[in-house]
C-alpha positions, 0 to 999 in steps of 0.5 A: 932963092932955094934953100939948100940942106945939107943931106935932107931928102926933100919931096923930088929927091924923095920921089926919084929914091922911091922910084929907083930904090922902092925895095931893098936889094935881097943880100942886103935885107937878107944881112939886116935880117939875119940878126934879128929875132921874134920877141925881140925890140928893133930900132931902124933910125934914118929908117926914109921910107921904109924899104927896110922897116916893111918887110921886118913888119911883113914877117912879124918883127917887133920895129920901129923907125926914125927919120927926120924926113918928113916926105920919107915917112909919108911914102913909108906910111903909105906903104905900112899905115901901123908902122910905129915911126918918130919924125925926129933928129936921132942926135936930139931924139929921146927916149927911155925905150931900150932894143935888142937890135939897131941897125942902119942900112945903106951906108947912111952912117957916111952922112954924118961927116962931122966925125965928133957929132958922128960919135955922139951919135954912136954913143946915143945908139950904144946906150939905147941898147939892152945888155948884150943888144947888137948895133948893126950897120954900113958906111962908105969907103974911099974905094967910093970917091968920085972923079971931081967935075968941074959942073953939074952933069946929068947923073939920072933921069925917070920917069914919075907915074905922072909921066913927067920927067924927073932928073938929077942934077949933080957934081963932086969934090972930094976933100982929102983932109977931111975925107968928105965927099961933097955931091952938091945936087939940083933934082927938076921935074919937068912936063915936056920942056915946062920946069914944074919944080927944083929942089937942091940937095946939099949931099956931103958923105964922109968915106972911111978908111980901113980901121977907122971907124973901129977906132971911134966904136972901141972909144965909145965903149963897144968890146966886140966888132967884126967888120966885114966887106959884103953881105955874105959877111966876108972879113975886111981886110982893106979899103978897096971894097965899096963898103964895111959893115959893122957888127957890134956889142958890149960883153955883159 
C-alpha cells in the first residue's frame, strides 16, 4: 500500500509543480527581491526547486536553501549545479550561521497546520537573524477555503516532456475549529491507458484569519511588522484577499 505524507512533494508531484510553476511569477520574485542586498546573507528555507533561489543567484545574491524534498533539490541542482542547498527538516536543522534576510515564499508557511510547531519555527528563523535582520514571508487566508467534495475529481492534467500524462487527483475538507484545509491527493502517470506510477500526497494548510498571525510573530519577540495583501505591498485591512504577506524584524 502507498504511504501517504503529510505535505511531502514526492517524485510526480514534483514533476507536475515543475511543469506548471517552473519560474516565479514576476510580482512576486519582484516583492522577495525587493529587500534584498548585495554583500548581505539570505536564507530561503522550503526553497523546493529553486524558482525562487536561482534567480537571486542569477543576480549575484549571497542565498542559501533548505528543504526536506529530496526530489525538489534534484531539479534545483539541475537547474544551479553551485547552489549552496541543506536537505533538512527546518524544525531540526541547525546551524550557527546567522542572515540579514529569510524569507518563505508562496504561502508555504500555511503547511505548518500545528499552530505551537508553526511558532517554533517562527522562533528558530528569529533567532537565525542578525541584529535588525528581516524575516519576510506569506500564508493563505480563509478567503482560500475550498468547497468541500464528497470524492476525488480531476483538479489538473499535463503533460511530461516523456508525453505521458500526469494527473492530479484531489478532494477537500475544510475543518472549522482548527481552520485547516485538508486536500488529501493521488498524482497518476499514465502512458495511453497503462497507469505507470501513483503517489498519494497528504496536502493539509492552515488559513489564517486577519490579526492572527500577528499575534503569534509579537509572542515570539518581533517588534515591528507590516502585513500587506499584495505584492505592491497594499496594507491588510481584512481577510478577504487570497493572501498576507509579513514583513518583519527586531529593534536593535
Amino acid at each position: 500500500m502507498m504511504k501517504s505524507t503529510k505535505n511531502y512533494y514526492g517524485s510526480l508531484c514534483t514533476e507536475m509543480y515543475e511543469i506548471l510553476h517552473e519560474k516565479a511569477s514576476q510580482d512576486e520574485l519582484d516583492f522577495y527581491l525587493s529587500y534584498a542586498e548585495k554583500g548581505k546573507k539570505i536564507l530561503e528555507p522550503l526553497c523546493g526547486s529553486g524558482r525562487f533561489l536561482v534567480p537571486f543567484m542569477e543576480r549575484g545574491f549571497d542565498i542559501c536553501g533548505i528543504d526536506l524534498s529530496g526530489e525538489m533539490l534534484e531539479k534545483l541542482k539541475q537547474k544551479a549545479p553551485n547552489a549552496k542547498i541543506v536537505q533538512a527538516d527546518i524544525l531540526e536543522y541547525s546551524s550557527s550561521k546567522k542572515y540579514d534576510y529569510i524569507f518563505i515564499s508562496s504561502g508555504s508557511v500555511s503547511l505548518f497546520t500545528d499552530i505551537a510547531l508553526c511558532k517554533k519555527i517562527l522562533a528558530k528563523l528569529k533567532e537565525m537573524l542578525v541584529p535588525a535582520g528581516k524575516f519576510v514571508f506569506a500564508v493563505d487566508t480563509v478567503a482560500d477555503r475550498c468547497e468541500n467534495d464528497s470524492d476525488y475529481k480531476t483538479a489538473v492534467s499535463v503533460k511530461t516532456e516523456q508525453g505521458f500524462d500526469l494527473l492530479l487527483r484531489s478532494k477537500n475538507y475544510y475543518d472549522e475549529e482548527t481552520q485547516t484545509q485538508f486536500s488529501p491527493a493521488i498524482y497518476e502517470l499514465y502512458n495511453g491507458t497503462k497507469l505507470l506510477q501513483s503517489e498519494l500526497m497528504d496536502f493539509q494548510t492552515h488559513l489564517y484569519k486577519f490579526g492572527e498571525m500577528e499575534h503569534y510573530l509579537k509572542e515570539i519577540g518581533f517588534t515591528t511588522l507590516k502585513t500587506y495583501s499584495s505584492f505592491e505591498k497594499e496594507r491588510a485591512v481584512d481577510d478577504q484577499c487570497e493572501m498576507f504577506l509579513f514583513e518583519c524584524d527586531v529593534k536593535e
